[in-house]
N, C-alpha and C positions, 0 to 999 in steps of 0.2 A: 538383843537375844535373837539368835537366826532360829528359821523356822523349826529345822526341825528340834532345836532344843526347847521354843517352843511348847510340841506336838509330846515329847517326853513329859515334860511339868504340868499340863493336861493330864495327862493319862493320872499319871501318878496323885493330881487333884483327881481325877474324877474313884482310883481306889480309893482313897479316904474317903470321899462320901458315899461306896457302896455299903460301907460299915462301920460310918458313921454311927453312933448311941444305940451300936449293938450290945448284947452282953458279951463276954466274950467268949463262950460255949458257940452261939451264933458266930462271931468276927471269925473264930477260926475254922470253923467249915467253910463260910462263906470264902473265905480268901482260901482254902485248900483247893474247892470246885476252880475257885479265878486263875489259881498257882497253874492247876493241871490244865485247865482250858488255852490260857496265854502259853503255856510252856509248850503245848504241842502246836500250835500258829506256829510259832518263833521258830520251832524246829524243823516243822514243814516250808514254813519260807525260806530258810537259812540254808535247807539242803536242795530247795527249788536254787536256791543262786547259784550253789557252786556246782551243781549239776548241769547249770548253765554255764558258766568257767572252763569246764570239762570239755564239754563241748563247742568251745569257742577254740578249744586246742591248747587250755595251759595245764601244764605237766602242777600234780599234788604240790612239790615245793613253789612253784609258783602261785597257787593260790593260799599254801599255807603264810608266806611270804604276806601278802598283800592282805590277808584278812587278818594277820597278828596270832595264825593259832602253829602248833605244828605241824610237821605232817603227818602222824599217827589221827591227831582231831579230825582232818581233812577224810581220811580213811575211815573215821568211825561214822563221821558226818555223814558219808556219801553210803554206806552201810545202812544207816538208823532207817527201820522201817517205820514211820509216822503211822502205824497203823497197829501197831504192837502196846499192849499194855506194858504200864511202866511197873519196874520192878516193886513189890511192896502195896500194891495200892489192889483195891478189889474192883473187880472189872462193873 
């Protein structure tokens, strides 16, 4: 197994044992708070990359190209204010 698949199987161990022999009124706040926590990381690093991309001089289809998304995702990516509450959820 190369590392960083790894580094995935960790993580994914280590959510099972945050809620572990919860109830699961508990398991599912607990993993809501985790859901939203990890979900704004991922999106704040993911839009740190291609804001880097942008800047290195590759044109949106070229990085929608190389990351597998297309290029409206590329647009929204580089849009999404990481600092915005997400739709649904109370601040």
């Amino acid at each position: 197994m190369d590392d960083r698949a790894e580094e995935v199987r960790r993580v994914l161990e280590a959510i099972d044992a945050v809620t572990e022999g919860e109830p699961p009124e508990a398991r599912a706040k607990r993993l809501t708070e985790l859901l939203k926590s990890v979900g704004e990381k991922v999106r704040k690093e993911r839009r740190d990359a291609v804001l880097e991309m942008v800047e290195r001089g590759l044109s949106y289809r070229q990085i929608a190209d190389q990351i597998g998304v297309s290029f409206g995702r590329v647009r929204q990516i580089i849009a999404d204010d990481p600092n915005k509450a997400t739709e649904g959820e109370r601040p």
